[in-house]
DSSP file (Angstrom, degrees, kcal/mol; ACC not computed):
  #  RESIDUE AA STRUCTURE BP1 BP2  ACC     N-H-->O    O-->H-N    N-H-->O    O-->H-N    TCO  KAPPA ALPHA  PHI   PSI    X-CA   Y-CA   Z-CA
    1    1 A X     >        0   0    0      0, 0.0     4,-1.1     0, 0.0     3,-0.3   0.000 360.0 360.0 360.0 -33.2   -0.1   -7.6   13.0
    2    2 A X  T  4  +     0   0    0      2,-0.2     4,-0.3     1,-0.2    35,-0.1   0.611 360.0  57.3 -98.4 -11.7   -0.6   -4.1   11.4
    3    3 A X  T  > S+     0   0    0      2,-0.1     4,-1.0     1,-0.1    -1,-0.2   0.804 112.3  47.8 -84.0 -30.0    1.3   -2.4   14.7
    4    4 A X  H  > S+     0   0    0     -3,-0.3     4,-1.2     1,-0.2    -2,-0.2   0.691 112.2  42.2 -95.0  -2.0    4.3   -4.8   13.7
    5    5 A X  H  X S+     0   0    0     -4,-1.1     4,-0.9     2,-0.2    -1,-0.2   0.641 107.4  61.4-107.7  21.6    4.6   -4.3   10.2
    6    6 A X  H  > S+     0   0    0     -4,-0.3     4,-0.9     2,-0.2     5,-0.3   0.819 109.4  42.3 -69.1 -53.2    4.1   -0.7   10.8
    7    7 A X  H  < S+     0   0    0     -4,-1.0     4,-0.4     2,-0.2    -2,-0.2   0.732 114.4  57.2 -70.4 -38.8    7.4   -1.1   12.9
    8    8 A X  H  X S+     0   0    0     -4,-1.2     4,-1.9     1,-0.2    -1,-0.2   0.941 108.8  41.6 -24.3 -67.0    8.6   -3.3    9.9
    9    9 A X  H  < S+     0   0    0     -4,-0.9     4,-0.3     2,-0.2    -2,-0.2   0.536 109.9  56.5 -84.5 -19.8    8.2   -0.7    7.3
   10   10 A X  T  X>S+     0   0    0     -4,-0.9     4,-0.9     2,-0.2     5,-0.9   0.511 115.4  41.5-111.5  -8.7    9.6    2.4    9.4
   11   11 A X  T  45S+     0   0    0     -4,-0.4     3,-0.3    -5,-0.3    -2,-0.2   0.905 101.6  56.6 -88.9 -60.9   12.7    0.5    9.9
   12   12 A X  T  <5S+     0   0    0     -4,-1.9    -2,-0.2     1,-0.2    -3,-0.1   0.626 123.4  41.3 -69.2 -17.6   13.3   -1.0    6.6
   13   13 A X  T  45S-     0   0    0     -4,-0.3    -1,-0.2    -5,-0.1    -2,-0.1   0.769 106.7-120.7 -74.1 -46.0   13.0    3.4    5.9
   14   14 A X  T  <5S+     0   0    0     -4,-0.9    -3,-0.2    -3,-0.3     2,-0.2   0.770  76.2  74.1 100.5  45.1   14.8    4.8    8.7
   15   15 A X  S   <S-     0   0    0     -5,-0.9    -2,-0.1    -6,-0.1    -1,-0.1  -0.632  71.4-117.8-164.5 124.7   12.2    6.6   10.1
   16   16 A X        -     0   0    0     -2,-0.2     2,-0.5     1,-0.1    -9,-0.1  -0.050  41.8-111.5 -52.7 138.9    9.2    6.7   12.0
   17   17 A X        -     0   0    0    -11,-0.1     2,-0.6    12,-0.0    -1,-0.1  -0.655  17.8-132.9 -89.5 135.6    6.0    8.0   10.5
   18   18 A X        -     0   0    0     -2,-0.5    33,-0.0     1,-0.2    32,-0.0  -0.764  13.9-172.6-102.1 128.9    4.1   11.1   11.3
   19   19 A X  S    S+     0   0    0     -2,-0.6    -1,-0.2     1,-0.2    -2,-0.0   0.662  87.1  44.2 -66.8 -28.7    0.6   11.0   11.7
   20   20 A X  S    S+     0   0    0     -3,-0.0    -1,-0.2     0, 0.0    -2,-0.1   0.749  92.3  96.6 -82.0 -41.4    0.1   14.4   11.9
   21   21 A X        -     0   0    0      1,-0.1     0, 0.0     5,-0.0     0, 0.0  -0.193  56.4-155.2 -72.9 162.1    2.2   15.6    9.1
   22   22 A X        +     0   0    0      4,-0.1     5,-0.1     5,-0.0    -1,-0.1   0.638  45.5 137.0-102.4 -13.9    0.9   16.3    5.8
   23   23 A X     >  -     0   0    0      3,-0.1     4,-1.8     1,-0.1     5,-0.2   0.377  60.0-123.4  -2.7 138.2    4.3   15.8    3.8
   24   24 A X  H  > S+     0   0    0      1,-0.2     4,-1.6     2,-0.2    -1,-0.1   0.954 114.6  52.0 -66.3 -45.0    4.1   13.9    0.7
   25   25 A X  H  > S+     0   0    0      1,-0.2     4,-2.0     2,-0.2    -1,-0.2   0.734 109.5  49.7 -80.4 -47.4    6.5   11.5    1.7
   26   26 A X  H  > S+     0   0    0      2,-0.2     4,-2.7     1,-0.2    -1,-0.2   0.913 116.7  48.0 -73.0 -37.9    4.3   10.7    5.3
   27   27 A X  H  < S+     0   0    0     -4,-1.8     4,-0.4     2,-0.2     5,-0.3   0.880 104.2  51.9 -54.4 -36.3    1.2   10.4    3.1
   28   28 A X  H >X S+     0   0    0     -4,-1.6     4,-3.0    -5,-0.2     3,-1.1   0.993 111.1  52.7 -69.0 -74.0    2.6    8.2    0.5
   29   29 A X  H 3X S+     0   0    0     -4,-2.0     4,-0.6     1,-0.3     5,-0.3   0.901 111.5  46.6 -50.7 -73.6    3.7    5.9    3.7
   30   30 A X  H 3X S+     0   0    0     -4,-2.7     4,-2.2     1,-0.2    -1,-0.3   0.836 112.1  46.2 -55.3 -20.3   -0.1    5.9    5.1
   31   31 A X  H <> S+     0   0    0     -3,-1.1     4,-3.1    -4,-0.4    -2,-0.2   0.913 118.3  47.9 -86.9 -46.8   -2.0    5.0    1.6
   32   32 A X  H >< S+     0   0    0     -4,-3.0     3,-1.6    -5,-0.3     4,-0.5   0.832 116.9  38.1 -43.5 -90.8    0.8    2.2    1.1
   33   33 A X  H >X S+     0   0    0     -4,-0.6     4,-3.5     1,-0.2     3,-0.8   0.628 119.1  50.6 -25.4 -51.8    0.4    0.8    4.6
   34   34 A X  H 3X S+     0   0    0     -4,-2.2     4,-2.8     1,-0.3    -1,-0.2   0.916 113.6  47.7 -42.6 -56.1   -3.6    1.4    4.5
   35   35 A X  H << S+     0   0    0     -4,-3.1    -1,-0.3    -3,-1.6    -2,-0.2   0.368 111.6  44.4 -84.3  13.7   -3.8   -0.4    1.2
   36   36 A X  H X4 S+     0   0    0     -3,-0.8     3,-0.9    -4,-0.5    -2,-0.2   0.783 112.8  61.8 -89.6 -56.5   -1.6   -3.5    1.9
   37   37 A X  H >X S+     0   0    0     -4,-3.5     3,-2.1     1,-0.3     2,-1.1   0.783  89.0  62.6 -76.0 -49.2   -3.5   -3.7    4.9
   38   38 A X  T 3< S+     0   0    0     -4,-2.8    -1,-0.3     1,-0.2    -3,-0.1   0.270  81.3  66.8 -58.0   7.7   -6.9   -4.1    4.0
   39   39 A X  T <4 S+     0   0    0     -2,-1.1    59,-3.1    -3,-0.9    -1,-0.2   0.497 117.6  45.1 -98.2  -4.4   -7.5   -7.2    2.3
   40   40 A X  T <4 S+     0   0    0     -3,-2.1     2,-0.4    57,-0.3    -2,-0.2   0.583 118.1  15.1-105.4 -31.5   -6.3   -8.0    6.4
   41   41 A X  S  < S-     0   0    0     -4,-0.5    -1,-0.2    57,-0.1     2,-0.0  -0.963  79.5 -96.0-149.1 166.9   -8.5   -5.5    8.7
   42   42 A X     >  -     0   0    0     -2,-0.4     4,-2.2     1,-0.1    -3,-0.1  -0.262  35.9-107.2 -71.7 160.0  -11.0   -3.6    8.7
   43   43 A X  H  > S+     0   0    0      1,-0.2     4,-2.8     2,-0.2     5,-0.3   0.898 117.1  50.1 -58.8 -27.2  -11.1    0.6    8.1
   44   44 A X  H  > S+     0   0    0      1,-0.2     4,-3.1     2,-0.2    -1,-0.2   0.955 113.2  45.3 -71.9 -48.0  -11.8    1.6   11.3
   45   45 A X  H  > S+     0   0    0      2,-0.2     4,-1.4     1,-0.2    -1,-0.2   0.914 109.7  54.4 -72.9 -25.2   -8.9   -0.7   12.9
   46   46 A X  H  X S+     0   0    0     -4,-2.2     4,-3.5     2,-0.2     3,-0.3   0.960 109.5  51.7 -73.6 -43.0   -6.1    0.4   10.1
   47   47 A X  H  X>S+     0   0    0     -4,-2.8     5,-2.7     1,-0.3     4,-1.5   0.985 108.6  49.1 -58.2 -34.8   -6.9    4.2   11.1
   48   48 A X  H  X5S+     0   0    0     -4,-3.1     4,-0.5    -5,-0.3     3,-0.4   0.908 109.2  49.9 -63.4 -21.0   -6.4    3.5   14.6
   49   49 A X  H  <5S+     0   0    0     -4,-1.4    -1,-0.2    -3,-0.3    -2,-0.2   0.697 112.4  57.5 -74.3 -24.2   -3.0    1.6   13.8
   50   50 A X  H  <5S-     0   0    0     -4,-3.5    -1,-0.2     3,-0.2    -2,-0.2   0.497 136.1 -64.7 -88.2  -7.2   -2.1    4.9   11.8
   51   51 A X  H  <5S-     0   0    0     -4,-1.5    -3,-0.2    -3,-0.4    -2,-0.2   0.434  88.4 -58.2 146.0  21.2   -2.3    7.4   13.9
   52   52 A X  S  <<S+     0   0    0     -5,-2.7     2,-0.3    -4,-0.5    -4,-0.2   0.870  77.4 158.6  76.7  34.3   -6.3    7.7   15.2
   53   53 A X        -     0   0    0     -6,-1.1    -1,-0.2    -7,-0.2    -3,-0.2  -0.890  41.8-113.2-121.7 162.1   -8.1    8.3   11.9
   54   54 A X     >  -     0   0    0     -2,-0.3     4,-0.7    -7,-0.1    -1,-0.1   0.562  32.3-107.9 -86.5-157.6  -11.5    7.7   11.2
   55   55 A X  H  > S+     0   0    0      2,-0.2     4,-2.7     3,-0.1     5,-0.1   0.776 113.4  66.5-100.7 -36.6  -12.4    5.2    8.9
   56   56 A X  H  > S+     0   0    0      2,-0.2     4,-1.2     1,-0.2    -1,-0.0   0.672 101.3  53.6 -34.4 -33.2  -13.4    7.9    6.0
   57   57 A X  H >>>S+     0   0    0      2,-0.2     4,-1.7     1,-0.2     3,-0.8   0.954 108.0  43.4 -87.0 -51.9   -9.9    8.8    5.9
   58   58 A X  H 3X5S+     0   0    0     -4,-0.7     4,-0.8     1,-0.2    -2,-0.2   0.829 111.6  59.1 -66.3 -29.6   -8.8    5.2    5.3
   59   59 A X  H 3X5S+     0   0    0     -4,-2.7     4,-1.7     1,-0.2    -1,-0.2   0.945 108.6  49.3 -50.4 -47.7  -11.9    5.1    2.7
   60   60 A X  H <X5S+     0   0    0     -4,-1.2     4,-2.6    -3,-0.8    -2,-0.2   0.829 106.8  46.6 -43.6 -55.7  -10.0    7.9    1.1
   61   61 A X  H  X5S+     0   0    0     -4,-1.7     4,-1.3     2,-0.2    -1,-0.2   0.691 102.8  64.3 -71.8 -24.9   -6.8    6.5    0.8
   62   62 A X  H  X<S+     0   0    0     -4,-0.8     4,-0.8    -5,-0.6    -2,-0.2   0.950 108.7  46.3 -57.7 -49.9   -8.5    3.2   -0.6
   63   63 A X  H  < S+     0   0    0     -4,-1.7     3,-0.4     1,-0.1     4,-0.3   0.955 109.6  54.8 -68.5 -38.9   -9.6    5.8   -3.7
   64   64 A X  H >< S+     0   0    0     -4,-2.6     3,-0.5     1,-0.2     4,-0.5   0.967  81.6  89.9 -48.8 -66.6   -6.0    7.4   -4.1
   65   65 A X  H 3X S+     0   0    0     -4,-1.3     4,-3.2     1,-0.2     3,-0.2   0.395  84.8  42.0 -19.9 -72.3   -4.5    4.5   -4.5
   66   66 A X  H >X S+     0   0    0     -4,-0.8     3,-1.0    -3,-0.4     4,-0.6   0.854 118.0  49.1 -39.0 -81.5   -4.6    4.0   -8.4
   67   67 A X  H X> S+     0   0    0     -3,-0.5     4,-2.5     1,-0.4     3,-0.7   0.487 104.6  52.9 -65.9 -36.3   -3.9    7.3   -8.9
   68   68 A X  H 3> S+     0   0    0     -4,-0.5     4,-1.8     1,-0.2    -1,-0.4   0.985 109.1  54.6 -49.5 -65.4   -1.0    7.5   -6.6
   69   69 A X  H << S+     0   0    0     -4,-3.2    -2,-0.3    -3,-1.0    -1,-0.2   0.305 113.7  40.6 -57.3  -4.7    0.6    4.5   -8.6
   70   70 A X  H << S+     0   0    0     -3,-0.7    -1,-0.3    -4,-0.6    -2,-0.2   0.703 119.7  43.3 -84.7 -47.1    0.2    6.2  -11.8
   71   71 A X  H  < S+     0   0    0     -4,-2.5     2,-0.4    -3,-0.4    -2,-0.2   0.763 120.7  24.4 -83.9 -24.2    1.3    9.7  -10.7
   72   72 A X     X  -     0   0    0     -4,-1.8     4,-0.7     1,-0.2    -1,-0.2  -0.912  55.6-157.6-158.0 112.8    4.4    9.1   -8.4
   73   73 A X  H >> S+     0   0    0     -2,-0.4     3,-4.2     1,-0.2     4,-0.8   0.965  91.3  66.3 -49.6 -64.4    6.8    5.9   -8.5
   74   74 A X  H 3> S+     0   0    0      1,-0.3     4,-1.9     2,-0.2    -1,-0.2   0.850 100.2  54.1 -30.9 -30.9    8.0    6.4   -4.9
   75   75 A X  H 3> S+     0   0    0      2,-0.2     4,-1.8     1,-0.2    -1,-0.3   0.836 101.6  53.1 -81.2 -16.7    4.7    5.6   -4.1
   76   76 A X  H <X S+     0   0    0     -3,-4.2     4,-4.0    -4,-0.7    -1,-0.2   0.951 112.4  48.7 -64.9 -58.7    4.8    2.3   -6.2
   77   77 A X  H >X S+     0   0    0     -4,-0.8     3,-1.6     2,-0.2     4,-1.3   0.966 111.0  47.2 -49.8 -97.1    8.0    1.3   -4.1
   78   78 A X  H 3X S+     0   0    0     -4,-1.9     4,-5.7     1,-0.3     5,-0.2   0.766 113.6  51.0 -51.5 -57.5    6.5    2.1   -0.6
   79   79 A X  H 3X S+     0   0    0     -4,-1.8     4,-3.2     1,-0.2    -1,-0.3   0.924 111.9  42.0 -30.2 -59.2    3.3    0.2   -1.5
   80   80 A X  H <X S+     0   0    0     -4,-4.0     4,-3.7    -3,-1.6    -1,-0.2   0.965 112.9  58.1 -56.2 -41.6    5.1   -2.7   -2.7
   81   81 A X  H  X S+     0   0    0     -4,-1.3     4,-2.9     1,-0.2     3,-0.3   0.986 115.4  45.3 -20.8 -71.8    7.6   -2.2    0.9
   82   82 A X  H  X S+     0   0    0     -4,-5.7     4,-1.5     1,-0.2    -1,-0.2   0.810 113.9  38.7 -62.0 -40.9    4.3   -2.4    2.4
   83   83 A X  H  X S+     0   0    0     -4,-3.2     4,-1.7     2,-0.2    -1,-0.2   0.809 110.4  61.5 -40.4 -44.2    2.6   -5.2    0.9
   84   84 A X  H  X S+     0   0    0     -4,-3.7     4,-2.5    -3,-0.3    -1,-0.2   0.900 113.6  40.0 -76.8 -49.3    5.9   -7.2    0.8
   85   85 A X  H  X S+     0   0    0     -4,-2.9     4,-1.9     1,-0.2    -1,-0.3   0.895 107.4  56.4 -38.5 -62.0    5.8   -6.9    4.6
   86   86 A X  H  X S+     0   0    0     -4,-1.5     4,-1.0     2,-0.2    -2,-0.2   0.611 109.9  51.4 -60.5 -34.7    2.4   -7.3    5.3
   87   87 A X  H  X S+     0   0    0     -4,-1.7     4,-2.8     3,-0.2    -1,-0.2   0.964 108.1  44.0 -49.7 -75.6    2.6  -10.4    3.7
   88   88 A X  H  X S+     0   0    0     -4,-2.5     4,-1.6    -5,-0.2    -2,-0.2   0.797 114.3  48.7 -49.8 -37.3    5.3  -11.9    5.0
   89   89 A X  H  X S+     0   0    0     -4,-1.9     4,-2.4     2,-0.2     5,-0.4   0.957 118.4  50.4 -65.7 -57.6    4.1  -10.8    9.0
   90   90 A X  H >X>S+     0   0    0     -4,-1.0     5,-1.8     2,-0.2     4,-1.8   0.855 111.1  44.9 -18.5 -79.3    0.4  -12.4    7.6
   91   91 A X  H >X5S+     0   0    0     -4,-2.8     3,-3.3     1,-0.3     4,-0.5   0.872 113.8  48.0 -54.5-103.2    1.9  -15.4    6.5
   92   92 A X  H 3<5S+     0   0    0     -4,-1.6    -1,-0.3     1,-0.3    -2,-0.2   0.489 115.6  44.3   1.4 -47.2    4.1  -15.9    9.7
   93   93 A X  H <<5S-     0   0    0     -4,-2.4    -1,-0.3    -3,-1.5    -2,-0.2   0.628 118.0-114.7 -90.7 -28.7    1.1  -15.2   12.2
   94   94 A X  H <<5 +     0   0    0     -3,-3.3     2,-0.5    -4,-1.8    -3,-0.2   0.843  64.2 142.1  50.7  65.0   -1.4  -17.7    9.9
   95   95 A X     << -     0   0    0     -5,-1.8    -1,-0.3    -4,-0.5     2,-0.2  -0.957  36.3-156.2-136.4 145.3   -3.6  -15.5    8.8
   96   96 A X        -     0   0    0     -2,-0.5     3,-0.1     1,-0.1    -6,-0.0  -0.741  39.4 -76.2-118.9 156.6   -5.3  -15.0    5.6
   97   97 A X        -     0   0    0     -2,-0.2     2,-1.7     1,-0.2   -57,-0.3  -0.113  45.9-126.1 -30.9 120.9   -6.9  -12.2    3.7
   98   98 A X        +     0   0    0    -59,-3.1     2,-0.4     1,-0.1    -1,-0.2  -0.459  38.4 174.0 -72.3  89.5  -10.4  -11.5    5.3
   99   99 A X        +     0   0    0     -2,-1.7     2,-0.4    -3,-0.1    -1,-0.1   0.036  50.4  83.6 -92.3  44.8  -12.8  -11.8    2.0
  100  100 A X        +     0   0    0     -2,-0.4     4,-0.1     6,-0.0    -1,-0.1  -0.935  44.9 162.9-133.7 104.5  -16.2  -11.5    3.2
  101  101 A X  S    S-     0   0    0     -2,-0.4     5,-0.1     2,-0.3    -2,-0.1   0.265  73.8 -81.3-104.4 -28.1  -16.8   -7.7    3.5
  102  102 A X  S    S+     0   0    0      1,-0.2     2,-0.2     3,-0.1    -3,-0.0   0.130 101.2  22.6 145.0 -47.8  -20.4   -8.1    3.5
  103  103 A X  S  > S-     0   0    0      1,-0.0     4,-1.0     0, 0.0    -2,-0.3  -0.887  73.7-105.3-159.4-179.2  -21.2   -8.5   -0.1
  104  104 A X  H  > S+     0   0    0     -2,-0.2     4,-2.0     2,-0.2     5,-0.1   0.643 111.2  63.9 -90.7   7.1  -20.2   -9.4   -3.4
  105  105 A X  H >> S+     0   0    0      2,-0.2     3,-3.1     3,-0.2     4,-0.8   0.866 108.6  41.3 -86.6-113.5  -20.1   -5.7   -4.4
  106  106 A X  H 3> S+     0   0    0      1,-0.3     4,-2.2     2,-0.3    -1,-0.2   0.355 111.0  56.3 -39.4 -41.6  -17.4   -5.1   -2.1
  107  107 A X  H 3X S+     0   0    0     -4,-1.0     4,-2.2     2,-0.2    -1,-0.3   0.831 111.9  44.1 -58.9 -54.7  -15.6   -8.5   -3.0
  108  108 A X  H <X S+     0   0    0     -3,-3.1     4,-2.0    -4,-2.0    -2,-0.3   0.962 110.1  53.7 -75.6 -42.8  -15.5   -7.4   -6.7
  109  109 A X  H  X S+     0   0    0     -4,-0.8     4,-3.6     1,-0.3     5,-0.4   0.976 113.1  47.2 -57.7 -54.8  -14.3   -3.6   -5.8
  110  110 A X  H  X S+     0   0    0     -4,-2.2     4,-2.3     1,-0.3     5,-0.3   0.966 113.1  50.5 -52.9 -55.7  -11.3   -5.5   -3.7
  111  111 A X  H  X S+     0   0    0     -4,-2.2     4,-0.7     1,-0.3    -1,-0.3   0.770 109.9  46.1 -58.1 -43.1  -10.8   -7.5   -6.8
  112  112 A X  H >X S+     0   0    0     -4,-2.0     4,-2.4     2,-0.2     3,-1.1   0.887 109.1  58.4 -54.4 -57.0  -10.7   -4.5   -9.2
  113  113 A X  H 3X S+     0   0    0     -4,-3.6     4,-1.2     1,-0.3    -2,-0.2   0.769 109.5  38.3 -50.6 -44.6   -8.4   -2.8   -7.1
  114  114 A X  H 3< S+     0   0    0     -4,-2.3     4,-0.4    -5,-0.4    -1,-0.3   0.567 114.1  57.6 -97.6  -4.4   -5.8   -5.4   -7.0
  115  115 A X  H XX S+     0   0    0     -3,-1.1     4,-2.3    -4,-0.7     3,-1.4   0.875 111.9  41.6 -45.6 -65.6   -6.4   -6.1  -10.8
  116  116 A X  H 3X S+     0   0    0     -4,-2.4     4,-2.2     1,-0.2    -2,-0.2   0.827 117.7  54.2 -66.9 -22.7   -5.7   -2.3  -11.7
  117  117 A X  H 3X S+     0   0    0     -4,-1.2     4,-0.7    -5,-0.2    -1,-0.2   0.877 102.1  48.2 -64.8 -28.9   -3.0   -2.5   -9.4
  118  118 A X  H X> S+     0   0    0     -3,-1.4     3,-3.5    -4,-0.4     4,-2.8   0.992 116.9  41.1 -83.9 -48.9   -1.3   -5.0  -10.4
  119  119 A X  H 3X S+     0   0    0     -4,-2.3     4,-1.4     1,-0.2    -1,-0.2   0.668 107.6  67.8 -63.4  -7.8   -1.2   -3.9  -14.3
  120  120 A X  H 3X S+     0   0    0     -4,-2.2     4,-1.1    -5,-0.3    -1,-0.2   0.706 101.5  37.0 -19.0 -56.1   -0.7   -0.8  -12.8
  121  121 A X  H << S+     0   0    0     -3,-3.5    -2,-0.2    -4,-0.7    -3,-0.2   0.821 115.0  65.3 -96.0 -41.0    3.3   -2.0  -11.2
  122  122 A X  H  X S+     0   0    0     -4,-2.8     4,-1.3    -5,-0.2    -2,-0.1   0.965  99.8  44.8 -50.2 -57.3    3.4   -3.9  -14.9
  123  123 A X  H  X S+     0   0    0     -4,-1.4     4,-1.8     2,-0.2    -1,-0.2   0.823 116.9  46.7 -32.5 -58.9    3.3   -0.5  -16.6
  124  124 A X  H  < S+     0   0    0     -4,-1.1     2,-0.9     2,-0.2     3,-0.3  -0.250 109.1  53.7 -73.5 177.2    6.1    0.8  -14.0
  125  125 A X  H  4 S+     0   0    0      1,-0.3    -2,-0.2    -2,-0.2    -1,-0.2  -0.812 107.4  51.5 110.6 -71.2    8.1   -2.3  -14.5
  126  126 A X  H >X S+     0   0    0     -4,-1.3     4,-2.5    -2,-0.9     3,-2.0   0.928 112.4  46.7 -54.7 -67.2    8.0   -1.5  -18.4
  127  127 A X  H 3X S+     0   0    0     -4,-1.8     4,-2.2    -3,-0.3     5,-0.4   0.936 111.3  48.8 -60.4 -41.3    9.3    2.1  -18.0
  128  128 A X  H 34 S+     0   0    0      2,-0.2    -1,-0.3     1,-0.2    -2,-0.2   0.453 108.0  51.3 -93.1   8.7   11.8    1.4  -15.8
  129  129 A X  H <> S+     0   0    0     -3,-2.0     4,-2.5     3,-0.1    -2,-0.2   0.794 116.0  49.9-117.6 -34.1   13.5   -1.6  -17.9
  130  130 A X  H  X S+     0   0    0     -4,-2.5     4,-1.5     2,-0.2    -2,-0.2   0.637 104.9  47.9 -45.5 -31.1   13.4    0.8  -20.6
  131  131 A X  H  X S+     0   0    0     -4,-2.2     4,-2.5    -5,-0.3     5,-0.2   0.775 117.3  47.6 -72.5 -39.8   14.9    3.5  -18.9
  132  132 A X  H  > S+     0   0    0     -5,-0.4     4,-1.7     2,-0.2     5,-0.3   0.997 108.6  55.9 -55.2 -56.1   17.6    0.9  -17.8
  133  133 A X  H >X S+     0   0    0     -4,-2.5     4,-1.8     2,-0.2     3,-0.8   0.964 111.1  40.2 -54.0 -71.4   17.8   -0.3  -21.4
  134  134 A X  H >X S+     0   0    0     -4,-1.5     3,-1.9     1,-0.2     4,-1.1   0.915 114.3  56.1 -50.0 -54.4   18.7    3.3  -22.9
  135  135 A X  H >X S+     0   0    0     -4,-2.5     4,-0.9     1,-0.3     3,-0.7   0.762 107.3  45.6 -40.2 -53.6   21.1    4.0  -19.9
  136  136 A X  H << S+     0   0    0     -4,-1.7    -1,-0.3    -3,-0.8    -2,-0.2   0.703 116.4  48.6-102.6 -45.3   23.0    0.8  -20.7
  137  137 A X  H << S+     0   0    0     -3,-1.9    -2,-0.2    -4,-1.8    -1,-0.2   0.707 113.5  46.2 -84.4 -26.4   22.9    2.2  -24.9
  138  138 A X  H <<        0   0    0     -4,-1.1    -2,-0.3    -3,-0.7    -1,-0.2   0.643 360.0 360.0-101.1  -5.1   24.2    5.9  -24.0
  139  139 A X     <        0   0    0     -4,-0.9    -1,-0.2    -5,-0.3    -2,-0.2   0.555 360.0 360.0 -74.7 360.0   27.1    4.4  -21.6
């Protein structure tokens, strides 16, 4: 699943992603993909789908996440790209979010994550109907 919406996502962009490169743009693309994907695979399998990285790195990109989605909109957009995908391939295939991680510690972390996300994109939402709203008052 995570090799086609990989292929999804780099169409619906126009470009393939580089594993190597450090570019904001290919980094933003792996932290999306990584974090849509997990609620779906394990770390270990998403680095291999991403280019051969370890599971530490995909740990990593689990912690960016908020922070990305405060600091840089594009990254809000490619996240959603990816989710929106990831969904949809999920959904298609009939498979649901794996939620047994081990423990409930892990279970609540998932849960927090996609809490703070989501009021996260609320926040972005707000700014950007507001920026529409003044646009629309100085035209």
């Amino acid at each position: 699943m995570m090799t086609e919406c990989k292929v999804e996502y780099e169409k619906l962009n126009g470009y393939e992603i580089d594993a190597e490169s450090r570019l904001q743009h290919y980094v933003q693309d792996r932290v999306a993909l990584a974090n849509a994907w997990r609620p779906y695979a394990t770390y270990r399998s998403i680095g291999e789908v991403l280019g051969g990285f370890d599971h530490s790195t995909i740990v990593h990109y689990a912690k960016e996440h908020e922070g990305m989605l405060k600091a840089y909109p594009s990254y809000g957009k490619k996240f959603n790209d990816a989710l929106s995908i990831t969904r949809d391939l999920a959904k298609k295939m009939g498979m649901a979010p794996q939620l047994k991680h081990g423990s409930h510690r892990h279970l609540r972390q998932e849960l927090m994550i996609v809490e703070n996300t989501i009021k996260n994109l609320r926040q972005l939402s707000r700014k950007i109907q507001l920026k529409l709203a003044d646009e629309r008052g100085i035209s």
